[in-house]
C-alpha positions as CSV (number, residue, x, y, z in Angstrom):
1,X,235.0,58.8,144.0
2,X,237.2,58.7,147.0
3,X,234.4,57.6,150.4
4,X,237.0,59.6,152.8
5,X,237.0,62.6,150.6
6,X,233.6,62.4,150.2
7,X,233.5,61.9,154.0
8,X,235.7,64.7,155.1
9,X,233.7,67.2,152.7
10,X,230.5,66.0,154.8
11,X,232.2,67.1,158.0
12,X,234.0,70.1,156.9
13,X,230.1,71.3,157.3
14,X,230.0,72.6,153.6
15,X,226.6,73.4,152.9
16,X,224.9,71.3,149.8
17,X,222.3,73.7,149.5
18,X,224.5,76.2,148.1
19,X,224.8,73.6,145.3
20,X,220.7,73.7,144.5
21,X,220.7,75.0,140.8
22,X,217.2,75.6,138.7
23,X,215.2,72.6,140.2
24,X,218.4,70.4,140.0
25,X,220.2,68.8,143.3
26,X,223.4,67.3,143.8
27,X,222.6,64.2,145.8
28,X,225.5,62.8,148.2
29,X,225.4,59.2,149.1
30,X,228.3,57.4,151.2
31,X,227.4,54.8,154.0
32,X,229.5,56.1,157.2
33,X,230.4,52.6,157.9
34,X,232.2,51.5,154.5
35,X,234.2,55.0,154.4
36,X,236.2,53.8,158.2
37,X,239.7,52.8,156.4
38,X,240.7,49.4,157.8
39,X,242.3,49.3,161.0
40,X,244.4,47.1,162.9
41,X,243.4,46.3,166.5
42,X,246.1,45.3,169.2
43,X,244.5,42.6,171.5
44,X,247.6,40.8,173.2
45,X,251.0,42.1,174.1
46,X,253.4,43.0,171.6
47,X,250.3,42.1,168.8
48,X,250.5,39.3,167.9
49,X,251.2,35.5,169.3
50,X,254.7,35.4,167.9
51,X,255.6,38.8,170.1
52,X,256.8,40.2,166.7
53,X,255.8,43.9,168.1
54,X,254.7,44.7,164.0
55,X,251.8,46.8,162.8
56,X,251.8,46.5,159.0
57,X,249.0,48.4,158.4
58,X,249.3,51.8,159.8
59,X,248.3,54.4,156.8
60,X,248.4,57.6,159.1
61,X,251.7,58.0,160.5
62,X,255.0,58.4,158.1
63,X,258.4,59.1,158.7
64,X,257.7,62.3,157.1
65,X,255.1,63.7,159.5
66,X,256.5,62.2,162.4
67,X,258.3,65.1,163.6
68,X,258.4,67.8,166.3
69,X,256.5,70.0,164.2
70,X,254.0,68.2,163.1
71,X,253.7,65.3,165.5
72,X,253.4,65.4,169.7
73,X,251.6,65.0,173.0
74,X,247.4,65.2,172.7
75,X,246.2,64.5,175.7
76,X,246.6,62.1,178.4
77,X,244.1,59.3,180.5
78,X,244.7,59.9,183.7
79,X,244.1,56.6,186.1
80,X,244.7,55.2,189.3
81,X,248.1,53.6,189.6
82,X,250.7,52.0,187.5
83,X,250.3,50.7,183.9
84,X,253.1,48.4,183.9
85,X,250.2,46.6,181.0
86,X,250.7,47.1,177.4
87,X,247.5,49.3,176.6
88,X,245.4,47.1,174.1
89,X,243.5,48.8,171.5
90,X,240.3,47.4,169.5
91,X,238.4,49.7,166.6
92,X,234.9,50.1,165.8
93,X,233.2,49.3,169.2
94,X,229.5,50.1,169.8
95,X,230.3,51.1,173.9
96,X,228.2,53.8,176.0
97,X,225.9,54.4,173.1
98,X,228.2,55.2,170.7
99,X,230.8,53.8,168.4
100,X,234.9,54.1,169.3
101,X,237.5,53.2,169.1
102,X,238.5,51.6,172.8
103,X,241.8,51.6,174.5
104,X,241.8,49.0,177.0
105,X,243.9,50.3,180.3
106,X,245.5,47.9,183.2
107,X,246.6,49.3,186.7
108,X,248.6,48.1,189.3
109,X,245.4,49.6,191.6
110,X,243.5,46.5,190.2
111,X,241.6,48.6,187.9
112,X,241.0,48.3,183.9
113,X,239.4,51.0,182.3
114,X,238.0,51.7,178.8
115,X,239.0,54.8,177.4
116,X,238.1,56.7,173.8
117,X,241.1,56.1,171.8
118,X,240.7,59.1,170.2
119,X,239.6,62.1,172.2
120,X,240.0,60.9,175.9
121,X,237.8,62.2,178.4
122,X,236.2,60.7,181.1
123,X,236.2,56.5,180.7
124,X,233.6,54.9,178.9
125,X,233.6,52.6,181.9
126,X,236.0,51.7,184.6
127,X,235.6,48.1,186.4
128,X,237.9,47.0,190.2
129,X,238.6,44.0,190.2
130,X,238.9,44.0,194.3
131,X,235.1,44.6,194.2
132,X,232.4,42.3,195.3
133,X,230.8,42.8,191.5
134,X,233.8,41.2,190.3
135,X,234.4,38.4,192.7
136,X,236.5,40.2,195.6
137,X,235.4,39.2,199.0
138,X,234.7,42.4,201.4
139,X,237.6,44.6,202.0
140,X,240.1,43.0,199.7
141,X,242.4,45.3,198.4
142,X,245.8,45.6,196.1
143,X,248.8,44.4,197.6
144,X,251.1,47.3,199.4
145,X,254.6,46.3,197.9
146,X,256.7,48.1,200.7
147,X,254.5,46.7,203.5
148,X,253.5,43.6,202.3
149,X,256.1,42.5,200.2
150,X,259.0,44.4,201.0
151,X,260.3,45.1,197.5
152,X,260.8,48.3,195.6
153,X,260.0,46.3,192.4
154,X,256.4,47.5,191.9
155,X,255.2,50.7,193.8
156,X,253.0,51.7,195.7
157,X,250.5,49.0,195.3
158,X,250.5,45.8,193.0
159,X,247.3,44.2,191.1
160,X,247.5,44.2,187.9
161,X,251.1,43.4,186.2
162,X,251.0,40.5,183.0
163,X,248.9,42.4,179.6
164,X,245.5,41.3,179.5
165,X,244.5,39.7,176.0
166,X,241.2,40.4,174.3
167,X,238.7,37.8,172.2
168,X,237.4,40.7,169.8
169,X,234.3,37.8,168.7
170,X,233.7,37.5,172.2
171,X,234.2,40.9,173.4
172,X,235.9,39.4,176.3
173,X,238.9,40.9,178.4
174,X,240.8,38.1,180.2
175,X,242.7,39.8,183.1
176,X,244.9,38.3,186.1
177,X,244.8,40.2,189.0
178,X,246.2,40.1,192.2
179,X,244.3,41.1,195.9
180,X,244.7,40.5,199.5
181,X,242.3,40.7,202.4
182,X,245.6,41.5,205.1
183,X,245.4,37.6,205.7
184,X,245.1,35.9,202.3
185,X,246.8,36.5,199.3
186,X,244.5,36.0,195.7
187,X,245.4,35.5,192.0
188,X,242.3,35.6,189.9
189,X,241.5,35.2,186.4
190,X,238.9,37.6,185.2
191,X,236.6,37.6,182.1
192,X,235.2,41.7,181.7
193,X,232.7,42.9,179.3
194,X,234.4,45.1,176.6
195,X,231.3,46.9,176.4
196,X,230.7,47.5,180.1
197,X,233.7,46.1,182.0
198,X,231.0,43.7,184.3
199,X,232.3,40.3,185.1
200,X,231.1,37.6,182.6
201,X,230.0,33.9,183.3
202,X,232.2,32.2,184.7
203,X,234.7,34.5,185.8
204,X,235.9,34.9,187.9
205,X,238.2,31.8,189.4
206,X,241.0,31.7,192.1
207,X,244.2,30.6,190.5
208,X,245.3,27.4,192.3
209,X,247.1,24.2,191.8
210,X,248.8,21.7,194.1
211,X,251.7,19.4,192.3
212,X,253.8,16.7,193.6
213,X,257.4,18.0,194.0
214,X,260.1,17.9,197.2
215,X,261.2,21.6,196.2
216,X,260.9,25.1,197.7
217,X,258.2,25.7,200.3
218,X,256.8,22.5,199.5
219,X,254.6,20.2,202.5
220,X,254.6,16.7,202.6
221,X,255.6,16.2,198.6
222,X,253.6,18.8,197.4
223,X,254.0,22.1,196.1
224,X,250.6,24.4,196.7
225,X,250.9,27.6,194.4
226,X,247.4,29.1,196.1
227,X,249.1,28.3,199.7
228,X,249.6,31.3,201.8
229,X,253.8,31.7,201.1
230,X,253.3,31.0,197.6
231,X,250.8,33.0,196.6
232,X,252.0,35.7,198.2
233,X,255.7,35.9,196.0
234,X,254.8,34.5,192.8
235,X,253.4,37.3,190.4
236,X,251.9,37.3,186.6
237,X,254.4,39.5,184.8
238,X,254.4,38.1,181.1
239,X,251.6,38.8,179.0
240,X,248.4,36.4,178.8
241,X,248.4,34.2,176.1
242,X,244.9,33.3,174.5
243,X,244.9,30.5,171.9
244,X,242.8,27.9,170.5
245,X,240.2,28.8,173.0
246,X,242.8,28.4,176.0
247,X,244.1,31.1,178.4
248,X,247.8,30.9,179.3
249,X,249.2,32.2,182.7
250,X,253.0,32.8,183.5
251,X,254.0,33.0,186.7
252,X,257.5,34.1,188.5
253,X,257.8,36.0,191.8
254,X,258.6,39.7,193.3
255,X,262.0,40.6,193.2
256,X,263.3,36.9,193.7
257,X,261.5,36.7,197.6
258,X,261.5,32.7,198.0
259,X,260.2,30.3,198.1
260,X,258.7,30.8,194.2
261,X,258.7,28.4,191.0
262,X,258.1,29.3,187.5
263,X,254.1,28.5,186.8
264,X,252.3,27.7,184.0
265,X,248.7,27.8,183.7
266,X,246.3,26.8,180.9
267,X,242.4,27.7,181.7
268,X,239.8,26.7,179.3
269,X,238.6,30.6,178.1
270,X,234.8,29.3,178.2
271,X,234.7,27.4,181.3
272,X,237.2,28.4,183.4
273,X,238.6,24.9,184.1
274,X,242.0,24.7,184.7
275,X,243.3,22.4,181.8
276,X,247.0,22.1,182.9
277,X,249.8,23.3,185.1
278,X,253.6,23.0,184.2
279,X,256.6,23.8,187.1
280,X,259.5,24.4,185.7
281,X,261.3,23.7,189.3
282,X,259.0,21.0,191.1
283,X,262.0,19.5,193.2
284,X,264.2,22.9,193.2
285,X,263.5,26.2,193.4
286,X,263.5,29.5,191.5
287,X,263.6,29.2,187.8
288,X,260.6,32.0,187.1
289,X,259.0,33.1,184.0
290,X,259.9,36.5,184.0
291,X,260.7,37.4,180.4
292,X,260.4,41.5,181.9
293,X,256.6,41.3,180.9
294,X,256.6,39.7,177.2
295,X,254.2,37.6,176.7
296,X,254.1,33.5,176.2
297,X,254.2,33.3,172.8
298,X,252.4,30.2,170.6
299,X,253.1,29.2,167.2
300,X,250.2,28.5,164.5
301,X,251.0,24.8,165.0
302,X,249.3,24.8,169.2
303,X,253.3,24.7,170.5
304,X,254.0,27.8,173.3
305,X,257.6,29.2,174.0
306,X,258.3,30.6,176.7
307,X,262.1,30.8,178.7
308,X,262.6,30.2,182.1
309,X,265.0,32.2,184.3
310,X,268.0,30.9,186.9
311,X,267.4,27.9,189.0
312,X,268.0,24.3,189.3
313,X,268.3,22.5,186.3
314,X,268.3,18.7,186.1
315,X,271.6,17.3,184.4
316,X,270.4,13.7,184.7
317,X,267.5,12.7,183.3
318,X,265.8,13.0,179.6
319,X,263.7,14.7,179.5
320,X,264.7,17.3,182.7
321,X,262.6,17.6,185.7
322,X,264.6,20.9,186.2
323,X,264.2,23.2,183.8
324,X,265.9,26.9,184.9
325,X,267.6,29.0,182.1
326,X,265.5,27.1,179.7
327,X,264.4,27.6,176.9
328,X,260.8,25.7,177.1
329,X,258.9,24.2,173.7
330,X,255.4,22.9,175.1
331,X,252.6,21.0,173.9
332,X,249.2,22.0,174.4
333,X,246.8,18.7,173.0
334,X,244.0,18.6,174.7
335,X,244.9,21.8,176.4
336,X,247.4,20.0,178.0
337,X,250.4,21.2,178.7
338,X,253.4,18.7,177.7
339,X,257.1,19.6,177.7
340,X,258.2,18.4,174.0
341,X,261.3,20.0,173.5
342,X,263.9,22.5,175.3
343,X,267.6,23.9,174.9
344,X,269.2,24.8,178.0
345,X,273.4,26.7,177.7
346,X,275.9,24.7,177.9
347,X,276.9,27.1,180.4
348,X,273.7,26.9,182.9
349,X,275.5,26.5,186.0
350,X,277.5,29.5,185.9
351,X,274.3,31.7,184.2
352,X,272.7,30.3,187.3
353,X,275.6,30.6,190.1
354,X,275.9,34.3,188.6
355,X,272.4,35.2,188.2
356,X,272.2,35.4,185.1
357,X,268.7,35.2,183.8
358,X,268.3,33.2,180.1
359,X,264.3,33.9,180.8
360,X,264.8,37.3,181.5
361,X,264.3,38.4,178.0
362,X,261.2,37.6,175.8
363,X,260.8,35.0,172.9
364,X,260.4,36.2,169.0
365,X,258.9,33.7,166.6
366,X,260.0,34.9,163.1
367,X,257.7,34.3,160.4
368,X,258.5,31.0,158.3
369,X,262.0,31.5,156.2
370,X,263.6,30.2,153.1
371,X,266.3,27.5,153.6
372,X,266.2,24.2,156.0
373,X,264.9,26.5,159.2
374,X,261.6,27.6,157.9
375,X,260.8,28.0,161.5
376,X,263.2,29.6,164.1
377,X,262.9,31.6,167.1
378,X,265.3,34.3,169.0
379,X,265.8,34.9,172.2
380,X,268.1,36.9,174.4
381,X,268.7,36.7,178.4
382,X,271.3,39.0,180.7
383,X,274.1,37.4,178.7
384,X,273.2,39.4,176.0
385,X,274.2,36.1,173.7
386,X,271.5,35.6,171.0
387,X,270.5,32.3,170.3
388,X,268.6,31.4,166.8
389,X,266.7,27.8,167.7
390,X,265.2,25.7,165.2
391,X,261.8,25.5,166.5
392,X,261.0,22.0,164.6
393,X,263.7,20.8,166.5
394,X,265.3,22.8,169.5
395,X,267.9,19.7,170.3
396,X,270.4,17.4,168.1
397,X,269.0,13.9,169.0
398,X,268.4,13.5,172.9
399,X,271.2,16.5,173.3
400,X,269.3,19.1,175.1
401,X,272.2,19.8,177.4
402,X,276.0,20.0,176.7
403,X,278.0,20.0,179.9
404,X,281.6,20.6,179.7
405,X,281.0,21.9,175.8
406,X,283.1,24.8,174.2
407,X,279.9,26.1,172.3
408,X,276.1,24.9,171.8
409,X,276.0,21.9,169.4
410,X,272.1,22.3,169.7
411,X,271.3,25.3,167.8
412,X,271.5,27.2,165.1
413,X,273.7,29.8,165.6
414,X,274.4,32.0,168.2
415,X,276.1,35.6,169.0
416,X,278.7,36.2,171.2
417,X,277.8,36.8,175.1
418,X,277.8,40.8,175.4
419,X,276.3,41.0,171.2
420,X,273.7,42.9,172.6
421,X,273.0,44.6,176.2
422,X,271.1,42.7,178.9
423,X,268.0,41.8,177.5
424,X,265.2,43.0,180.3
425,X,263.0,42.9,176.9
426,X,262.5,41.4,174.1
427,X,263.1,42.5,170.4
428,X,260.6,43.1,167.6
429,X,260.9,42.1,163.8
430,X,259.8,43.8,161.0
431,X,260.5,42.9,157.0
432,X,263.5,40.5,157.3
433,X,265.2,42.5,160.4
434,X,265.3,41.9,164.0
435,X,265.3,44.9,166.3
436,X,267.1,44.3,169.8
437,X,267.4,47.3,172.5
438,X,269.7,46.3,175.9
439,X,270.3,47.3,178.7
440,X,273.1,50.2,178.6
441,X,273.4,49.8,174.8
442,X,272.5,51.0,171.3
443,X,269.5,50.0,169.3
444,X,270.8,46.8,167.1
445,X,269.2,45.9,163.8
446,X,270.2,42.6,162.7
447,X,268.6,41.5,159.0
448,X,267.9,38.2,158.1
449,X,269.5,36.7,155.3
450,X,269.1,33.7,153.4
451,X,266.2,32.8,156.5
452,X,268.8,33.3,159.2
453,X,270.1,36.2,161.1
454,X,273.1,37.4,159.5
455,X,275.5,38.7,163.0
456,X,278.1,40.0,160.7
457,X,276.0,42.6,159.0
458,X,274.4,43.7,162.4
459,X,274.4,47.7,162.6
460,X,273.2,49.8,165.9
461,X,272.3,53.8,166.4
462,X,274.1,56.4,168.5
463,X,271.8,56.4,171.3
464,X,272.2,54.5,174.7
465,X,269.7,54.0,177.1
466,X,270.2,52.5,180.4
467,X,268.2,49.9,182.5
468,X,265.9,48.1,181.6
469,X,266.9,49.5,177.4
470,X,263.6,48.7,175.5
471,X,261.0,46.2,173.9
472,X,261.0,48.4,170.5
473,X,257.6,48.1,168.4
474,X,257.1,49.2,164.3
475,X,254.5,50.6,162.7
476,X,254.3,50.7,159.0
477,X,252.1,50.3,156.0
478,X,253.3,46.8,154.9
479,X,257.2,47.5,153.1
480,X,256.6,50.7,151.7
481,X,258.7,52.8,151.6
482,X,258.8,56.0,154.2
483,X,256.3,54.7,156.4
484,X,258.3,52.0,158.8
485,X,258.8,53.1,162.2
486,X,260.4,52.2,165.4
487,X,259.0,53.5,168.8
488,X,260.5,52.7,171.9
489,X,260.0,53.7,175.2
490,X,263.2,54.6,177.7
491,X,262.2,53.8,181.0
492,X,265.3,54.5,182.6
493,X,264.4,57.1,185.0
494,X,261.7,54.6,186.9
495,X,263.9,55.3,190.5
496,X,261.5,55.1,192.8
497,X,260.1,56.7,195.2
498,X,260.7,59.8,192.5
499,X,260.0,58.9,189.0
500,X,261.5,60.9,186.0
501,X,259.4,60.9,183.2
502,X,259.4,58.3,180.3
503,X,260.4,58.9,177.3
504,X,259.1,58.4,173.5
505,X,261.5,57.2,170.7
506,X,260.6,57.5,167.1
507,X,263.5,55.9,164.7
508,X,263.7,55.4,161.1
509,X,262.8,52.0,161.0
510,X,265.0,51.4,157.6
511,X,268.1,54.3,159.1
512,X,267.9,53.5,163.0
513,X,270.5,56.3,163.0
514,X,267.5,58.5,161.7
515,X,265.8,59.9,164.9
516,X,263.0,61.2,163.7
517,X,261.4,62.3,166.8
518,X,261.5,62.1,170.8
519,X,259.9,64.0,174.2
520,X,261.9,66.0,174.5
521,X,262.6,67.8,171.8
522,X,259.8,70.2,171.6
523,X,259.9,73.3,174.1
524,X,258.4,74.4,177.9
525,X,258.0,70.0,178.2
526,X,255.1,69.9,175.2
527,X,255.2,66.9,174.7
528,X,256.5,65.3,178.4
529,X,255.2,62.1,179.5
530,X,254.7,60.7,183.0
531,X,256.6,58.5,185.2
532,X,258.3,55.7,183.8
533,X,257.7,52.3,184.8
534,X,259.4,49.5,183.4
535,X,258.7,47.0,180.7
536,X,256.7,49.5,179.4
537,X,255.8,49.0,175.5
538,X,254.1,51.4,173.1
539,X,250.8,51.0,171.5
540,X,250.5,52.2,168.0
541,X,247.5,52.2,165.9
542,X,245.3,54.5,163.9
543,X,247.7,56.8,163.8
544,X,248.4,57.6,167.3
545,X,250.6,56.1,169.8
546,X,249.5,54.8,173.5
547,X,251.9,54.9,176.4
548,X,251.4,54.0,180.1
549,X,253.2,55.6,182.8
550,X,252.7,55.7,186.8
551,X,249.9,57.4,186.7
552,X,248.4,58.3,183.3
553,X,248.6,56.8,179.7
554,X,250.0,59.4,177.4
555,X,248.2,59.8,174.0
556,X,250.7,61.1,170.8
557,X,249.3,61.8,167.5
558,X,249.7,64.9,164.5
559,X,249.1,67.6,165.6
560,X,246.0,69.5,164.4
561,X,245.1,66.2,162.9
562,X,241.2,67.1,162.9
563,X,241.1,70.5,161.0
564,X,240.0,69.9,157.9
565,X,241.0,71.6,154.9
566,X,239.4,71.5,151.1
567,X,242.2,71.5,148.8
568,X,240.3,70.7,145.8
569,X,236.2,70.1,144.8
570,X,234.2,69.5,141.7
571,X,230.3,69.1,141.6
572,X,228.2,67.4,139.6
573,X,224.7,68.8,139.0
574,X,221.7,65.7,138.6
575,X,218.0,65.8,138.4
576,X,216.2,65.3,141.3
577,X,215.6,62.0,142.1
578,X,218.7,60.9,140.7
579,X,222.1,59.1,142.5
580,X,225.6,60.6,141.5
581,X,228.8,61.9,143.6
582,X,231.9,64.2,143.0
583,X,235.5,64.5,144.7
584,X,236.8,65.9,147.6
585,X,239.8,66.1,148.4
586,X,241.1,67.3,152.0
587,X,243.9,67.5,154.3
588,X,243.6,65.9,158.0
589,X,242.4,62.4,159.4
590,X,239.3,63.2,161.4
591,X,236.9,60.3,162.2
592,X,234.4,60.2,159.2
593,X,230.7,60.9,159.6
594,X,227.9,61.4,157.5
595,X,226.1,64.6,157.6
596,X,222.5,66.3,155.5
597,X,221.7,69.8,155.1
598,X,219.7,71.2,151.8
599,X,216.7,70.0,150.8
């Protein structure tokens, strides 16, 4: 017997009694909790620690029902200010004396909220983190970014940027927020109840760190990042990274306002104890790690990646003090941060002279590969050049630099400068292909073959999308076939102060010239999402997919998912007393319950 179809009979409200014969009963027997079909819960940004943006196990959604008939708009959660956060999404929760499945929400406003994933409504609970209960002092409040910073980057306020990342055998949500009181400016890292969004023990802590260096806004040989100048520009914009029990923290600035430096925290996730602190520009300035809100990514081996974007960059010593346009390989013993290895272009100066961010695109770990590369990474800036770096070993010898070369002796391979748009992203991979989306350019597919990227097989789409292009993410179930999906969201109508609304992709993941659905195709604005902010990356999971806009977190689905419909039944008559079951079998995907009537 099938527990679903067994399941979905149960709620169709079919009546058992009807199926009393002559002192006989049919006897139905199915414990609700083994009938849930596995799901896949999305607890850091992108998924996953190696940012590969995959969901191999989504059984709901196919390329045949995803279509403007049969696929669209549900309902939204409507919430307090930007969701520049990748929503986060975690199954089975007992929450509010019930059990969901929770959607974990992030505003600029300084508010996270827990949503149902599946129906909406008012939040299961909604936490500030510029309250006293969460360790504000009186009258803080988010930032104003025309007022107090000055920059159009983030509006109208700005609190909560980087994705949170979730501990699912903790139930803990680890959140950086930002806060001012009109005088001081505040970066705290949070620890929230999943259940109940209260502040846990010992959250939460003021992010601060002083390190010697000479360089911008530094006193007496010392860079302060919680001094007042500093803590006002920098800003967490990639994704926190949780591993081995340690919480990472990126840190770059608002829309380039110096003095800033590229940060990097590590905080113990039980104590709160800051472990470590890297600068990428101690004795410069600049070089901030932006990566357009990817997160830091880590490796199963305790080694994080994460690129830095333009700044100084020391062309003297081994290893560099200075490390802008960098691609960074760093050590984390002891949950100490340690710079082991890095590869910075050959032609840094002029990226840097010209603004040309390497950091400002995210970092892709691709699973382990045949061949002598088993572990490589890719990684594209506003060059739009791909580089493929052997992770084991990012450098030839002590040749981390090459000034004055014609190409880059120190890696793999690499694509031309313009292969792909200007990465304000990051790409996604998914069964041997890499997925890129730049700025002002078509989707790109590149597969890997024989464990590398293979540039000369590289196909794209027909559609272009302008700034910032996309951070594309697939759902599938594992390789088979007509369930692999690519979703992207085009942001490119975030002009404030009037914001067109976003809009949903839905590719073909295998035929990326195979639209299969978008917002817009559907009449009278169906299936219209809100104001598009940038960065912003879809959620899919349990077949429906999550995405946040200025002011509201748009929910997509089938349509009519939870009518039910008996397509075929048999019955089996038992003597009382007896166990036995029969076979439903329905059409829809509504939440399975368990359900009595007879006697």
């Amino acid at each position: 017997m099938m527990c679903g179809r067994f399941m979905s009979y149960l709620r169709s409200g079919l009546n058992t009694s009807s199926l009393i014969h002559h002192g006989t009963l049919i006897l139905l027997l199915c414990l609700a909790a083994s009938c849930i079909s596995a799901q896949t819960s999305v607890l850091t940004q992108h998924n996953d620690n190696a940012r590969t943006g995959q969901n191999t196990s989504e059984t709901i959604l196919k390329t045949s029902n995803v279509n403007v008939n049969q696929f669209g708009k549900l309902f939204a959660m409507p919430v307090d200010g930007q969701v520049y956060a990748q929503p986060l999404y975690m199954p089975n929760v007992s929450i509010a004396g019930g059990t969901h499945n929770v959607v974990i929400i992030a505003t600029e406003n300084d508010s996270v909220y827990a949503f149902d994933a599946d129906s909406g409504g008012a939040p299961l609970w909604k936490a500030s983190m510029v309250d006293t209960a969460h360790g504000a002092g009186s009258g803080e409040t988010p930032l104003n970014s025309s007022t107090t910073i000055g920059c159009g980057d983030l509006q109208p306020t700005i609190g909560i940027t980087s994705t949170p990342v979730i501990d699912s055998t903790s139930n803990t949500i680890y959140v950086e927020a930002k806060s001012t009181n009109g005088l001081n400016y505040f970066h705290r890292l949070h620890a929230l109840n999943l259940l109940t969004g209260n502040e846990k023990s010992p959250g939460p802590v003021q992010i601060a760190a002083t390190v010697t260096g000479t360089g911008d806004g530094s006193t007496n040989g010392q860079l302060v990042f919680d001094s007042a100048m500093m803590s006002l520009h920098q800003q967490a914009r990639s994704g926190l990274l949780l591993a081995s029990g340690t919480i990472y923290i990126a840190f770059t600035s608002h829309c380039d306002f110096a003095p800033y430096h590229g940060w990097l925290f590590a905080y113990d996730a039980a104590t709160f104890a800051r472990k470590s602190v890297y600068v990428t520009t101690p004795n410069g300035g600049l070089g901030g790690l932006w990566m357009s809100g990817a997160g830091v990514a880590a490796d199963s081996g305790g080694s994080i990646y994460i690129a830095s974007g333009n700044g100084n960059f020391d062309t003297t010593n081994v290893p560099a003090r200075e490390t802008g346009d960098t691609l960074l390989k760093l050590g984390t013993t002891n949950q100490t941060l340690m710079l082991l290895d890095y590869f910075t272009p050959q032609d840094q100066q002029a990226l840097n002279s010209s603004d040309e961010d390497v950091g400002s695109g995210g970092v892709l770990l691709l699973p382990d590969q045949p061949g002598p590369f088993p572990h490589i990474l890719v990684q594209a800036g506003k060059e739009g050049r791909i580089y493929v770096v052997n992770r084991d070993q990012l450098t030839t010898g002590n040749s981390h630099y090459c000034s004055g070369c014609t190409n880059d002796r120190e890696i793999i391979e690499e694509s031309s400068s313009g292969a792909v748009g200007a990465m304000y992203s990051m790409p996604a991979y998914w069964n041997n292909n890499v997925y890129f989306w730049g700025v002002n350019d078509l989707l790109k597919v590149i597969p890997i073959t024989n464990g590398l990227p293979d540039f000369t097989r590289m196909s794209s789409n027909s559609t272009s999308i302008r700034f910032p292009g996309a951070t594309p993410s697939i759902s599938s179930n594992g390789a088979a076939a007509g369930t692999a999906i690519l979703w992207a969201i085009d942001s490119s109508q975030n002009t404030p102060p009037v914001l067109g609304p976003a809009m949903l992709h839905a590719f073909d993941a295998t035929n990326v010239l195979n639209e299969l659905w978008n917002t817009r195709q559907a009449a009278n604005n169906r299936d219209q999402a809100g104001g598009a902010v940038k960065f912003a990356v879809p959620t899919i999971a349990n077949g429906k997919v999550y995405v946040g806009t200025s002011s509201e977190v748009d929910v997509y689905g089938l349509l009519n998912s939870g009518a039910l419909a008996i397509t075929s039944a048999n019955s089996t008559t038992l003597t009382v007393g007896t166990a036995g079951s029969f076979t439903v079998t329905a059409t829809g995907t509504p939440t399975p319950s368990l359900s009595e009537t007879g006697t």
